[in-house]
N, CA, C and O atoms as CSV, one atom per row, in Angstrom:
chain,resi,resn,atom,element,x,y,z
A,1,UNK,N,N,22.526,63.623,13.765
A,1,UNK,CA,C,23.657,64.031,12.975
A,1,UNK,C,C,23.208,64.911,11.805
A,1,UNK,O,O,23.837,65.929,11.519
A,2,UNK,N,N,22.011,64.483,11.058
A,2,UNK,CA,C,21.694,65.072,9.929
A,2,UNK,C,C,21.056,66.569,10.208
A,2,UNK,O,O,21.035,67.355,9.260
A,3,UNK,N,N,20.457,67.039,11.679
A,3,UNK,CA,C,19.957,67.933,12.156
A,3,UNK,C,C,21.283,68.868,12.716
A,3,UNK,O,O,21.299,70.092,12.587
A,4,UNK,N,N,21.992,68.371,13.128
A,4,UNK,CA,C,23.214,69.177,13.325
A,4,UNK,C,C,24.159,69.653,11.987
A,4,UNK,O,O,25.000,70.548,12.069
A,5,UNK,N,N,23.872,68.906,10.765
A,5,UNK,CA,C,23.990,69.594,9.493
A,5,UNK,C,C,23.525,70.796,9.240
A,5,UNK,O,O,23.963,71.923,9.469
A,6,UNK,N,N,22.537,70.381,8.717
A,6,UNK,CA,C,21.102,71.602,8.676
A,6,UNK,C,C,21.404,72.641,9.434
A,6,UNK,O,O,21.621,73.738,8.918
A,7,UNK,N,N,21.459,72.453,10.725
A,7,UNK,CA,C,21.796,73.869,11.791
A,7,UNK,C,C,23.083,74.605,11.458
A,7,UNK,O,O,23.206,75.830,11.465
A,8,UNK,N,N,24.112,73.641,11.139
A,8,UNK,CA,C,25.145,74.486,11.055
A,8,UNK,C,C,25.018,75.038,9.559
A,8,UNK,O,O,25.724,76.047,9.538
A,9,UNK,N,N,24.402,74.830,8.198
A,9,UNK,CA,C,24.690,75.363,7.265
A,9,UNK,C,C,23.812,76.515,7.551
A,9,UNK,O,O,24.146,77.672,7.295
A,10,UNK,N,N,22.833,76.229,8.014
A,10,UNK,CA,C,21.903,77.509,8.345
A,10,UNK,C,C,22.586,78.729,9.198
A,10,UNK,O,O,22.450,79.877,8.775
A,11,UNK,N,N,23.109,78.551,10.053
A,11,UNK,CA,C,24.229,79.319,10.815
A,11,UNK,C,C,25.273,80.059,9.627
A,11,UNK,O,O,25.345,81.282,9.504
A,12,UNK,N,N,26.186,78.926,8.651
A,12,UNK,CA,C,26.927,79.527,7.994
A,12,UNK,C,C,26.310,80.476,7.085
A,12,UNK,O,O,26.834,81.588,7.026
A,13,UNK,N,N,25.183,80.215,6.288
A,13,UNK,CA,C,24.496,80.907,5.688
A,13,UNK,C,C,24.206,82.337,6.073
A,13,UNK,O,O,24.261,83.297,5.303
A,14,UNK,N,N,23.763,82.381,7.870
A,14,UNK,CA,C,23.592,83.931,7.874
A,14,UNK,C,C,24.574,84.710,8.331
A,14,UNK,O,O,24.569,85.934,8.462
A,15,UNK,N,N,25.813,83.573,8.677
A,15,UNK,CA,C,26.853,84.329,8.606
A,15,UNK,C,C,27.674,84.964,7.209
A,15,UNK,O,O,28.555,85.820,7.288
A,16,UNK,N,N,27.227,84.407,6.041
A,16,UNK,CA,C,27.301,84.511,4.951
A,16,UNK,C,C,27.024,86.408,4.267
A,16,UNK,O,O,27.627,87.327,3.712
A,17,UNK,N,N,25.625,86.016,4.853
A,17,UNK,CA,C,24.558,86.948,4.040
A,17,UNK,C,C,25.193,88.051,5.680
A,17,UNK,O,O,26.362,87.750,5.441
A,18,UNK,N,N,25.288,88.731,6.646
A,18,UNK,CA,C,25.640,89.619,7.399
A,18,UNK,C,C,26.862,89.631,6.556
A,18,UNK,O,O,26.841,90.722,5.985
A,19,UNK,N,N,27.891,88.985,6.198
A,19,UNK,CA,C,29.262,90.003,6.245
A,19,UNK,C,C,28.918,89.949,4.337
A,19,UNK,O,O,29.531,90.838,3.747
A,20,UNK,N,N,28.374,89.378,3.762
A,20,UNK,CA,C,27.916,90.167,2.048
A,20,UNK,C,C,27.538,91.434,2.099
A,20,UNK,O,O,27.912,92.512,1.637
A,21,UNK,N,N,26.586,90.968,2.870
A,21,UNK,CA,C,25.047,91.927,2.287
A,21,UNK,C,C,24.655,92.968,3.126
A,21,UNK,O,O,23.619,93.601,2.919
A,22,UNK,N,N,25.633,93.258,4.337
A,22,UNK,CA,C,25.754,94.260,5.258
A,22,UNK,C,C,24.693,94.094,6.197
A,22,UNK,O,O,24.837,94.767,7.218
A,23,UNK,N,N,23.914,93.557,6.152
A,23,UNK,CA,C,22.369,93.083,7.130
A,23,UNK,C,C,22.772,93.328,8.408
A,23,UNK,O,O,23.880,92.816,8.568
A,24,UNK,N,N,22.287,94.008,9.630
A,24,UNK,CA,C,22.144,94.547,10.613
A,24,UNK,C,C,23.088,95.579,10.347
A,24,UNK,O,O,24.063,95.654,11.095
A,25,UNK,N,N,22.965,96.397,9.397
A,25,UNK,CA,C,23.237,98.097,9.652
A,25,UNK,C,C,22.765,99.158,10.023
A,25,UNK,O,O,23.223,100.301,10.048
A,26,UNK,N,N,21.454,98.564,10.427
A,26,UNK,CA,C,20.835,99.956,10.882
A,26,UNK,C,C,21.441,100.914,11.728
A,26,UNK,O,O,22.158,100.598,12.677
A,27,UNK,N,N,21.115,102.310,11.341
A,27,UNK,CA,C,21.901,103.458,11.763
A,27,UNK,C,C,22.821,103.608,10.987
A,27,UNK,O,O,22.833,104.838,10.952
A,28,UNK,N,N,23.813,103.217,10.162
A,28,UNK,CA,C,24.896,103.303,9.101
A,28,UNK,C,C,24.598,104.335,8.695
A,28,UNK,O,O,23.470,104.652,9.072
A,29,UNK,N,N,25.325,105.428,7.761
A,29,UNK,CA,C,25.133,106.241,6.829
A,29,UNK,C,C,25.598,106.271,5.844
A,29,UNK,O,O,26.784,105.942,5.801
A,30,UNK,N,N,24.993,106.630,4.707
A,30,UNK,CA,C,25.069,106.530,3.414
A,30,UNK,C,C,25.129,107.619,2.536
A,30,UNK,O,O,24.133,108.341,2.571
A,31,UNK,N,N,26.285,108.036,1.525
A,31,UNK,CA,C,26.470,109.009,0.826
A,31,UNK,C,C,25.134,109.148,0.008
A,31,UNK,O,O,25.000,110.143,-0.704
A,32,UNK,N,N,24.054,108.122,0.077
A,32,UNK,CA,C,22.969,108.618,-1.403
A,32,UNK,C,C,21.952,109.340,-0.951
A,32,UNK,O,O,21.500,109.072,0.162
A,33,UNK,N,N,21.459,110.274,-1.639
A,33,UNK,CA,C,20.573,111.016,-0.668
A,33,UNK,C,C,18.623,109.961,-0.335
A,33,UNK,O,O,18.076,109.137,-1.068
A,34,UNK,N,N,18.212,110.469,0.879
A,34,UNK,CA,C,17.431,109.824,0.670
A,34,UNK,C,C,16.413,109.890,-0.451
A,34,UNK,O,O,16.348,110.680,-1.392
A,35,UNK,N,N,15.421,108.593,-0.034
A,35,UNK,CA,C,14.548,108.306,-0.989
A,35,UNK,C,C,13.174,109.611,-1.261
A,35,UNK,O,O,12.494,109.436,-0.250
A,36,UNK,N,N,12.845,110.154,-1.647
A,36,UNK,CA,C,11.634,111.499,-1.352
A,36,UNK,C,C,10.563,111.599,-2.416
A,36,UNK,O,O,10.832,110.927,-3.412
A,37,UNK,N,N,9.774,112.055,-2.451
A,37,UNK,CA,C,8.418,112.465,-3.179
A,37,UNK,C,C,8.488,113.265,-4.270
A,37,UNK,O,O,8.723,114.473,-4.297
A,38,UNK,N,N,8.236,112.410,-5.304
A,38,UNK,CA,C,7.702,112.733,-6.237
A,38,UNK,C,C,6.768,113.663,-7.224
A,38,UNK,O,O,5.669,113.381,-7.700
A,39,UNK,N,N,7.676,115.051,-7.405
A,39,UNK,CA,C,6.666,116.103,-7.846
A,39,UNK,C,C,6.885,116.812,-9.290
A,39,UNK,O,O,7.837,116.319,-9.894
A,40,UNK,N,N,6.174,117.929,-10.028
A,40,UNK,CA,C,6.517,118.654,-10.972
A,40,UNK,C,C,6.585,120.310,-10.863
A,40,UNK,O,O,5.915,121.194,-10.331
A,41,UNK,N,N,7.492,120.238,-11.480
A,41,UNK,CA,C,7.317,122.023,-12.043
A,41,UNK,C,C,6.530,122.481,-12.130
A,41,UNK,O,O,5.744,121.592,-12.458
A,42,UNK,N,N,5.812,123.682,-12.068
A,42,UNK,CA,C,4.648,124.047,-12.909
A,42,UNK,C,C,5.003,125.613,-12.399
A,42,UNK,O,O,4.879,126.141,-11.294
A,43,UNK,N,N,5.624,126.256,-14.017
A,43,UNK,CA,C,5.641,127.697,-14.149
A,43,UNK,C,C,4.229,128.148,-14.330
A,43,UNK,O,O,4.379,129.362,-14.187
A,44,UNK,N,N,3.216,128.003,-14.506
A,44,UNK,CA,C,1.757,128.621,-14.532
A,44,UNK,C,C,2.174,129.815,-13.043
A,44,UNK,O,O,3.024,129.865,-12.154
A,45,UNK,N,N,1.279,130.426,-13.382
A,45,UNK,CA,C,1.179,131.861,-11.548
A,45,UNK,C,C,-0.328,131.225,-11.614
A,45,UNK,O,O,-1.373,131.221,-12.265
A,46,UNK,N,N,0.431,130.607,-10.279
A,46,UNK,CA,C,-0.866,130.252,-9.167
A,46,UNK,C,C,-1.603,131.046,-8.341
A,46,UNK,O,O,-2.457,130.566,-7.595
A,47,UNK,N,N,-1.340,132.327,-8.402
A,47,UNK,CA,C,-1.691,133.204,-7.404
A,47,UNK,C,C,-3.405,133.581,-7.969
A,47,UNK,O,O,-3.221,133.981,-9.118
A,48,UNK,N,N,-4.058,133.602,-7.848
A,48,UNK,CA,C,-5.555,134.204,-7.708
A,48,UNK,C,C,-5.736,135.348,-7.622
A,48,UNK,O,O,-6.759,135.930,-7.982
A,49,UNK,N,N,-4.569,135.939,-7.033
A,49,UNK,CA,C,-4.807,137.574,-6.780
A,49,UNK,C,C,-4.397,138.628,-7.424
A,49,UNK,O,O,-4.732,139.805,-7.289
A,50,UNK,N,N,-3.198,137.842,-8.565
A,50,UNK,CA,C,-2.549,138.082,-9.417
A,50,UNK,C,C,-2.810,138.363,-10.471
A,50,UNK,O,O,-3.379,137.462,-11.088
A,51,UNK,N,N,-2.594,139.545,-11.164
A,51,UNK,CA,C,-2.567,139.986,-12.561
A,51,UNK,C,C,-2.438,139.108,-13.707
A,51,UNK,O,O,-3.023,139.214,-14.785
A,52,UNK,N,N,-1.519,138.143,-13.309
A,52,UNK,CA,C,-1.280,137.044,-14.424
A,52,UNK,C,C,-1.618,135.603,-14.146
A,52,UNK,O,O,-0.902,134.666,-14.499
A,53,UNK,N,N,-2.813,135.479,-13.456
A,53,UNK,CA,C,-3.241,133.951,-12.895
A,53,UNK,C,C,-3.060,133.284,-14.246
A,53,UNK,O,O,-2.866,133.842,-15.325
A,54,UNK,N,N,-3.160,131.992,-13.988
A,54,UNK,CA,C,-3.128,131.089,-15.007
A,54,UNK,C,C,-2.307,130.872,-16.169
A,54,UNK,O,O,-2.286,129.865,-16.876
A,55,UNK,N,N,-1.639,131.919,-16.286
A,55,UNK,CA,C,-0.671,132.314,-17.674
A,55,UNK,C,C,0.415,130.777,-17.100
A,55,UNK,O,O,0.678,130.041,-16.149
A,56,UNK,N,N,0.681,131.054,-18.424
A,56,UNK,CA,C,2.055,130.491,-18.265
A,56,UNK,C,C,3.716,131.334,-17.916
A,56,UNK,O,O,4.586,131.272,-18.785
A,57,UNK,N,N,3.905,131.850,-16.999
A,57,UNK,CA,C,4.768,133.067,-17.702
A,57,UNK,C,C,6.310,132.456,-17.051
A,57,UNK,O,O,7.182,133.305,-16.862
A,58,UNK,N,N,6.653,130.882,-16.690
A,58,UNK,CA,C,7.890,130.814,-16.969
A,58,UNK,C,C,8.168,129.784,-18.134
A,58,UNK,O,O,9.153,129.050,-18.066
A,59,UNK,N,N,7.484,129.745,-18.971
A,59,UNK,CA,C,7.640,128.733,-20.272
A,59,UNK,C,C,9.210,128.101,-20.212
A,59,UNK,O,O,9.618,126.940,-20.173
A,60,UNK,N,N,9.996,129.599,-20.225
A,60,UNK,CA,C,11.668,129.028,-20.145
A,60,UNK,C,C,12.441,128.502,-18.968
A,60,UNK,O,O,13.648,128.260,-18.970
A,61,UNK,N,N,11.533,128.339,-17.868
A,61,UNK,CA,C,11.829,127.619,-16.882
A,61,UNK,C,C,12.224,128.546,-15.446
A,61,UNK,O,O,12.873,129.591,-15.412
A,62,UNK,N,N,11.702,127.909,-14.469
A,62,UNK,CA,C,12.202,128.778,-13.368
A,62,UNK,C,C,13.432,128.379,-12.919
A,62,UNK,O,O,14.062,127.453,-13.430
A,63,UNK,N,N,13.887,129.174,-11.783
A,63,UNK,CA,C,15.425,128.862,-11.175
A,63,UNK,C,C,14.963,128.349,-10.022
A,63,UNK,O,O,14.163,128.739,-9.171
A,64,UNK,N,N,15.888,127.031,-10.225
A,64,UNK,CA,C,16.620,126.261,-8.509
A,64,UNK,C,C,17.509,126.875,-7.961
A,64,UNK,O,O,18.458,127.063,-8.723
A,65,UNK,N,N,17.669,127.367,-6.758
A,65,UNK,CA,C,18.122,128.270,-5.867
A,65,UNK,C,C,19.351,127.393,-5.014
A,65,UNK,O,O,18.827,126.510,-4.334
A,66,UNK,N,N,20.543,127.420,-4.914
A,66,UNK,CA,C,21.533,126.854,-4.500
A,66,UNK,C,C,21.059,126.867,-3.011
A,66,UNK,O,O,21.202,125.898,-2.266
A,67,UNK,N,N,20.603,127.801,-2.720
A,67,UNK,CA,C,19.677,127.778,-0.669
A,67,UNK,C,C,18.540,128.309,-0.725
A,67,UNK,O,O,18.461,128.987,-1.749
A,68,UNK,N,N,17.547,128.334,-0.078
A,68,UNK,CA,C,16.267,128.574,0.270
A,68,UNK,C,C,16.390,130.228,0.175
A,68,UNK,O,O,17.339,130.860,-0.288
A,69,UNK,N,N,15.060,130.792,0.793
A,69,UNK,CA,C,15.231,131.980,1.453
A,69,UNK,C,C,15.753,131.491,2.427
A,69,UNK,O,O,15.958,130.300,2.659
A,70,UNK,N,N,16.191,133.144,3.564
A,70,UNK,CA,C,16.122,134.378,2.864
A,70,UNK,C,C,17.660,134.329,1.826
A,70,UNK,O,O,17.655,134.954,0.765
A,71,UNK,N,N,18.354,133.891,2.065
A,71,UNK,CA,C,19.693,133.864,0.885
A,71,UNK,C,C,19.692,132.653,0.139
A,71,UNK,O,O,20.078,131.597,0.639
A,72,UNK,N,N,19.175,132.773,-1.319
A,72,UNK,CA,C,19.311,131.990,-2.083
A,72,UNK,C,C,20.519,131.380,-2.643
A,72,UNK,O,O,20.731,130.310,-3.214
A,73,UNK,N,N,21.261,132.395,-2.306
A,73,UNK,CA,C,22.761,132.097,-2.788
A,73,UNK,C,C,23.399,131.718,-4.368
A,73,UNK,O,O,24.443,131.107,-4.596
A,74,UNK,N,N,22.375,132.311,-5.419
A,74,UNK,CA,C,22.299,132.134,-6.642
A,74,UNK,C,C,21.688,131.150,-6.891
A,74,UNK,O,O,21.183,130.410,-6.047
A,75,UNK,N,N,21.631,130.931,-8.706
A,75,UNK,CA,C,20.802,130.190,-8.912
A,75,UNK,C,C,21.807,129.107,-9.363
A,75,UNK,O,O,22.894,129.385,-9.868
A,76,UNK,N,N,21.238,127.497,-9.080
A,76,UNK,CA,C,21.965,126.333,-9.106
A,76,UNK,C,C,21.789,125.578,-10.669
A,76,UNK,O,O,22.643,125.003,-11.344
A,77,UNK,N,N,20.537,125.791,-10.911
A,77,UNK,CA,C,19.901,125.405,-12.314
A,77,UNK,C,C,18.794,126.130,-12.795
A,77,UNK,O,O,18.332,127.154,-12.293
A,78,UNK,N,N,18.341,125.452,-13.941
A,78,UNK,CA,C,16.759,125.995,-14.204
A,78,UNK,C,C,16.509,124.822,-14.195
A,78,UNK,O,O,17.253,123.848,-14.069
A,79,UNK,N,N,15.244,124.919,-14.356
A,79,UNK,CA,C,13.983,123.136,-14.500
A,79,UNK,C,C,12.568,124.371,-15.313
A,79,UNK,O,O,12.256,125.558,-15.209
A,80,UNK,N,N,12.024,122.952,-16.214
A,80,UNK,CA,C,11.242,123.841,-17.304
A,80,UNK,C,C,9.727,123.142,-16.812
A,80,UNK,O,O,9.744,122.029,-16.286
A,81,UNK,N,N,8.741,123.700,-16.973
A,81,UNK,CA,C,7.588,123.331,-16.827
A,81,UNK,C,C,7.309,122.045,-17.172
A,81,UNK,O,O,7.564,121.642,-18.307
A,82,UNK,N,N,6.646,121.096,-16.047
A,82,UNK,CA,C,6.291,119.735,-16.553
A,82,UNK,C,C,7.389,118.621,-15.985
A,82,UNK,O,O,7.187,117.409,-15.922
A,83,UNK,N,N,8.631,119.340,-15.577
A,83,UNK,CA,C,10.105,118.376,-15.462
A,83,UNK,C,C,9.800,117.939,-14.054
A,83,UNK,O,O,9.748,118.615,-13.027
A,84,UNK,N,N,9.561,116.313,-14.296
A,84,UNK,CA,C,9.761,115.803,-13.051
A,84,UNK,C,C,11.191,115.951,-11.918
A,84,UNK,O,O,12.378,116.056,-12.224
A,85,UNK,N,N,10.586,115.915,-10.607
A,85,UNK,CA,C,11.517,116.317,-9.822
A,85,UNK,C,C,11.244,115.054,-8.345
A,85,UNK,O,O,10.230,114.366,-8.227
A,86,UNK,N,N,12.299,115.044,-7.496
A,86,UNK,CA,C,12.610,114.103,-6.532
A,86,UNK,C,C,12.596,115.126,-5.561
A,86,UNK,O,O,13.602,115.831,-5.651
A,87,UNK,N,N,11.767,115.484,-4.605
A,87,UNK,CA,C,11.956,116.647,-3.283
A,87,UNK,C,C,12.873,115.553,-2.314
A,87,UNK,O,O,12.584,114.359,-2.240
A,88,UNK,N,N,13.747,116.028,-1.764
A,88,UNK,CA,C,14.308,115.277,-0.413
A,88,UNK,C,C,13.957,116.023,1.141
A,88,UNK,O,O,13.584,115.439,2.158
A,89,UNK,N,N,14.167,117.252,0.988
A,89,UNK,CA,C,13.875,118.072,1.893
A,89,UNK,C,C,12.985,118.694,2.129
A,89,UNK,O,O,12.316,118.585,1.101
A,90,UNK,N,N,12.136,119.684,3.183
A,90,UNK,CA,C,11.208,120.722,3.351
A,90,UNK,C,C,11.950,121.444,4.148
A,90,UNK,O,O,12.902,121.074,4.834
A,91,UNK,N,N,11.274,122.974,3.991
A,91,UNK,CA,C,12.423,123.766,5.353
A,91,UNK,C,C,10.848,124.898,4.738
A,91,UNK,O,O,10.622,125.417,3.645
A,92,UNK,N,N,10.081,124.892,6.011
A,92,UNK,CA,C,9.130,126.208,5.915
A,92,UNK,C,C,10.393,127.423,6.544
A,92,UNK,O,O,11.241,127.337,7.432
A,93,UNK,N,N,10.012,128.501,5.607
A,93,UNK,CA,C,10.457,129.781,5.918
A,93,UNK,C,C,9.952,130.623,6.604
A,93,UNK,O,O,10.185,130.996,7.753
A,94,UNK,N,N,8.807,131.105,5.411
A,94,UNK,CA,C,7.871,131.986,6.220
A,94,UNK,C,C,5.994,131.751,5.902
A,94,UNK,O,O,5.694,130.945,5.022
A,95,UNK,N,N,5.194,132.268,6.433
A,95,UNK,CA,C,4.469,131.417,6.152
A,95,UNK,C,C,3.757,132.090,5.500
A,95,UNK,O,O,3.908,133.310,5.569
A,96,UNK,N,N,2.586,131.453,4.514
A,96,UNK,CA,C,1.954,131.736,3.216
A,96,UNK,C,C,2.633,131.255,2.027
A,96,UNK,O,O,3.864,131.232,2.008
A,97,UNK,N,N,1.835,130.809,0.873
A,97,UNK,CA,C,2.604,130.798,-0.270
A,97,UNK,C,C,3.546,131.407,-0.590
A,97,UNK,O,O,3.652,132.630,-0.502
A,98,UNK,N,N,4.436,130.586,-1.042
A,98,UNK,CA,C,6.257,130.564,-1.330
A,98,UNK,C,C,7.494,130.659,-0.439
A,98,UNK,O,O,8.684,130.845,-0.697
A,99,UNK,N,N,6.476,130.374,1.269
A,99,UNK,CA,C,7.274,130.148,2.231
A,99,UNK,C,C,7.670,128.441,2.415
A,99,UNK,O,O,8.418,128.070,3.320
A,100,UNK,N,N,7.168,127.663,1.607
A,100,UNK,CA,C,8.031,126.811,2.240
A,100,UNK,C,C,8.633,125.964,0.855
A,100,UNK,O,O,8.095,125.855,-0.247
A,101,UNK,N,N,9.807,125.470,1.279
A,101,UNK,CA,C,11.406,125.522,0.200
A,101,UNK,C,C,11.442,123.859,0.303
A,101,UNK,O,O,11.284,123.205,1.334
A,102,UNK,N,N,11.684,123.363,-1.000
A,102,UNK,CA,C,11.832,122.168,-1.300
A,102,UNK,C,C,13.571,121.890,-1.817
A,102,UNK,O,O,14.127,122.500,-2.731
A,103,UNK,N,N,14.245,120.723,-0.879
A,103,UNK,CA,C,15.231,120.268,-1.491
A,103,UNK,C,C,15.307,119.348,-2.542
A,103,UNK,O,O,14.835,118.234,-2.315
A,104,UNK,N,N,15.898,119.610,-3.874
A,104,UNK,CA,C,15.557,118.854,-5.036
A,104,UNK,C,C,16.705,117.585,-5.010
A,104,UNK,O,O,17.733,117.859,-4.391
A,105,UNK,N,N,16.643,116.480,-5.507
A,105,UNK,CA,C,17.927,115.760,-5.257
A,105,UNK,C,C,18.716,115.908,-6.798
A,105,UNK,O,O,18.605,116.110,-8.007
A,106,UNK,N,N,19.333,115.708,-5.984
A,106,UNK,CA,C,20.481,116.407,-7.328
A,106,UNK,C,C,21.039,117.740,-6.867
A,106,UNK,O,O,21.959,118.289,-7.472
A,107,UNK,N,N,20.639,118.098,-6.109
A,107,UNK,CA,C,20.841,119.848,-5.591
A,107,UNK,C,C,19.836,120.696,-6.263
A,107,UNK,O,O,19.074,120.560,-7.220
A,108,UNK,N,N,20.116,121.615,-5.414
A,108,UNK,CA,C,19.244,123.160,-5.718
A,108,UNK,C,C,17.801,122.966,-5.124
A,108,UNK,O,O,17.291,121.853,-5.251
A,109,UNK,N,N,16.928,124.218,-4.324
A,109,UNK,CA,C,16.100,124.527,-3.764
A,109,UNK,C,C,15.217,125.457,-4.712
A,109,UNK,O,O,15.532,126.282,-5.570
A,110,UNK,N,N,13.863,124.962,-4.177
A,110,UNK,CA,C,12.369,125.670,-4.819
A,110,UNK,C,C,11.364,125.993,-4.031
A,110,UNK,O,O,11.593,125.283,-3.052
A,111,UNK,N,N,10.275,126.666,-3.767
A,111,UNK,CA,C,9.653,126.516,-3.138
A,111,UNK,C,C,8.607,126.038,-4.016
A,111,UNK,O,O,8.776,125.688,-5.183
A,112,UNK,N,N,7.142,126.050,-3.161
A,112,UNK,CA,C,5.959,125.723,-3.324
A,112,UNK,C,C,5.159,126.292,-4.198
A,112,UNK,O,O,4.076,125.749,-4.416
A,113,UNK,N,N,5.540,127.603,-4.945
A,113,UNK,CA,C,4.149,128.406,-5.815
A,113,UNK,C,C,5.007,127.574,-6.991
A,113,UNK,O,O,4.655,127.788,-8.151
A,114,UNK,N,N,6.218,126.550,-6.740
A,114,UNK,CA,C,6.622,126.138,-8.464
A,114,UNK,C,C,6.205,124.557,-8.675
A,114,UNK,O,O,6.274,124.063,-9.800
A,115,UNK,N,N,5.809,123.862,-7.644
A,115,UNK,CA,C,5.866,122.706,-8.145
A,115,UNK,C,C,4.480,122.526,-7.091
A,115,UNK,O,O,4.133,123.241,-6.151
A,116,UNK,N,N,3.717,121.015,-7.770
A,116,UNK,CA,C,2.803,120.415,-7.850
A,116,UNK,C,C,2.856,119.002,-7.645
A,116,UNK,O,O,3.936,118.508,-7.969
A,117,UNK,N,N,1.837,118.064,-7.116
A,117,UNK,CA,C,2.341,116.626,-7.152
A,117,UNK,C,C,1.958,115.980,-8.377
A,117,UNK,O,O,2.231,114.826,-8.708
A,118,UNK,N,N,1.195,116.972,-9.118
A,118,UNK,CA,C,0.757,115.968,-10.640
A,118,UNK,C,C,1.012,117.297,-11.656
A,118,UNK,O,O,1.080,118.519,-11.522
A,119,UNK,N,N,1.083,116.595,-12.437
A,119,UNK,CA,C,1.771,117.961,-13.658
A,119,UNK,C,C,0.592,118.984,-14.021
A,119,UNK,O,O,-0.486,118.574,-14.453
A,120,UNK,N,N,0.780,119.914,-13.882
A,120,UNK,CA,C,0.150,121.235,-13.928
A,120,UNK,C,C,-0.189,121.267,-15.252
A,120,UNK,O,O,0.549,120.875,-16.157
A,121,UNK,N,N,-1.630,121.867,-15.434
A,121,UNK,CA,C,-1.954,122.381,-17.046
A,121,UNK,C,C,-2.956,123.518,-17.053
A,121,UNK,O,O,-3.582,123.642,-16.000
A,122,UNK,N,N,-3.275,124.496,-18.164
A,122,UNK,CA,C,-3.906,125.464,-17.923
A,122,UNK,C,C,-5.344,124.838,-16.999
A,122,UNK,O,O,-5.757,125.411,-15.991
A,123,UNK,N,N,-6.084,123.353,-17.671
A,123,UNK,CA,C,-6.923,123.129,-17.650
A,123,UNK,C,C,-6.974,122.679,-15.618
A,123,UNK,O,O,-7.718,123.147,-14.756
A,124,UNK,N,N,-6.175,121.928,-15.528
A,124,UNK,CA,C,-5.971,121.873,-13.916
A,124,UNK,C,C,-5.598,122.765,-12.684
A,124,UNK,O,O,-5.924,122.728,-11.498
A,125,UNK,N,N,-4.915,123.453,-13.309
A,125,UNK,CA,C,-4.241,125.016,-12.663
A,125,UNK,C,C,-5.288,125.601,-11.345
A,125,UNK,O,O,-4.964,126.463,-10.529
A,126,UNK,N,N,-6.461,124.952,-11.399
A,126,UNK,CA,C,-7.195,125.922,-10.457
A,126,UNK,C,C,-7.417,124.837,-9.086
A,126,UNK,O,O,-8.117,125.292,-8.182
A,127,UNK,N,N,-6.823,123.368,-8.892
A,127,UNK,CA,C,-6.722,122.322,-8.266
A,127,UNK,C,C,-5.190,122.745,-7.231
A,127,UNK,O,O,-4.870,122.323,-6.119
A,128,UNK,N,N,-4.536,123.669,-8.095
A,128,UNK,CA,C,-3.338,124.018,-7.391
A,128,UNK,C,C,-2.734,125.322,-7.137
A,128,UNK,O,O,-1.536,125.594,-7.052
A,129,UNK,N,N,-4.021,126.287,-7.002
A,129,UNK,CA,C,-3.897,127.609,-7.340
A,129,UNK,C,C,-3.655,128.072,-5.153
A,129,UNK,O,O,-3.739,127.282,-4.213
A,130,UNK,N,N,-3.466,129.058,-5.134
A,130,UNK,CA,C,-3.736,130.142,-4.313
A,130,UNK,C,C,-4.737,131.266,-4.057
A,130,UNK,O,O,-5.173,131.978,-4.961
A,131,UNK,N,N,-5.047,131.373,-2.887
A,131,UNK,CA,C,-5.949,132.449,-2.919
A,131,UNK,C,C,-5.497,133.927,-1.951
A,131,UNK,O,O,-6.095,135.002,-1.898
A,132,UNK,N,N,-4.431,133.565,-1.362
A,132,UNK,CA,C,-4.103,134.579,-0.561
A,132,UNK,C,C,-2.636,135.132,-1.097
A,132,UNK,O,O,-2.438,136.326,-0.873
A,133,UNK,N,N,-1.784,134.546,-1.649
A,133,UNK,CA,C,-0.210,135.194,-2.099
A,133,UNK,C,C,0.637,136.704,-1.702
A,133,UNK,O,O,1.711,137.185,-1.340
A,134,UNK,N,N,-0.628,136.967,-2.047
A,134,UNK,CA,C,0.036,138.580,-1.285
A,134,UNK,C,C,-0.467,138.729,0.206
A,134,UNK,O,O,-0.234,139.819,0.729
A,135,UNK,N,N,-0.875,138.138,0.674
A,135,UNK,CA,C,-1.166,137.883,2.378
A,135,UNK,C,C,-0.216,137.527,2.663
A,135,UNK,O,O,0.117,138.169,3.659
A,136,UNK,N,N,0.753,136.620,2.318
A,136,UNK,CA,C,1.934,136.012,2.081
A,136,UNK,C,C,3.112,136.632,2.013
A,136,UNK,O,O,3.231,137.844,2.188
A,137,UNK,N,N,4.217,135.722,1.713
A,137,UNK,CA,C,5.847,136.737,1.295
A,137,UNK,C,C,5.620,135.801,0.130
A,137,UNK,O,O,5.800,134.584,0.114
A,138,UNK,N,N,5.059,136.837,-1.152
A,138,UNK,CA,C,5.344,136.094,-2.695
A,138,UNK,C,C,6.349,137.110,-3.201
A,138,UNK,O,O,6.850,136.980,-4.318
C-alpha cells in the first residue's frame, strides 16, 4: 500500500513538472534568439598591408550593418571599440578578410576585420592582425 503511494505521487509529480515547466519540448521554437559567442570590437586596422596598421582609426566606433554584404542595407547602429558583443550568426561571403559577417544579437551585422574574441589593444593587435587584406575583398 505504502509503495503504491510513493508511485503514484511520483507519477503526479512528473505530471506536475511536464505541464509547469514545459519538459519534453524539444523542437519547440522560441522568440529569443539563440545563445552565441562571446566577442569584442576592435576598431584598430588589422591589415599588415595597410598604411594605417595598428592605428586606432575608428575611435568613434564602427557601423553595424542592418545585412551583410553585398547589400548592407544601411547602417543599424554603431558599437565603439572594446564594446562587448553576443555573435548569433556567421554567413561567409567572400573569402579573405572581411568576408565573413557576424550576426550581433540585438540586430545588426559585422564582419571579421572588426571584432576579436578578447579585447583588442595596441599592445595585442598583432595576435589578431592580417597579412593578406588586399588579397582579399577589404
Amino acid at each position: 500500500m505504502r509503495q503504491n503511494a510513493l508511485l503514484l505521487g511520483v507519477v503526479v509529480l512528473a505530471i506536475l513538472t511536464v505541464a509547469c515547466c514545459g519538459a519534453g519540448t524539444a523542437g519547440s521554437t522560441s522568440d529569443k534568439e539563440p545563445p552565441g559567442r562571446t566577442m569584442y570590437v576592435c576598431g584598430y586596422d588589422r591589415c599588415r598591408d595597410s598604411g594605417e596598421y595598428g592605428q586606432l582609426i575608428y575611435s568613434s566606433g564602427i557601423n553595424v550593418w542592418n545585412n551583410p554584404d553585398p547589400d548592407r542595407g544601411g547602417v543599424h547602429h554603431k558599437a565603439s571599440n572594446g564594446d562587448k558583443v553576443t555573435v548569433v550568426e556567421e554567413k561567409r561571403v567572400s573569402d579573405g578578410p572581411g568576408g565573413l559577417w557576424y550576426r550581433l544579437q540585438g540586430g545588426g551585422w559585422t564582419n571579421d576585420l572588426w571584432l576579436t574574441d578578447q579585447v583588442c589593444t595596441a599592445g595585442n593587435i598583432s595576435e589578431y592582425s592580417y597579412t593578406d587584406c588586399f588579397a582579399g575583398k577589404y
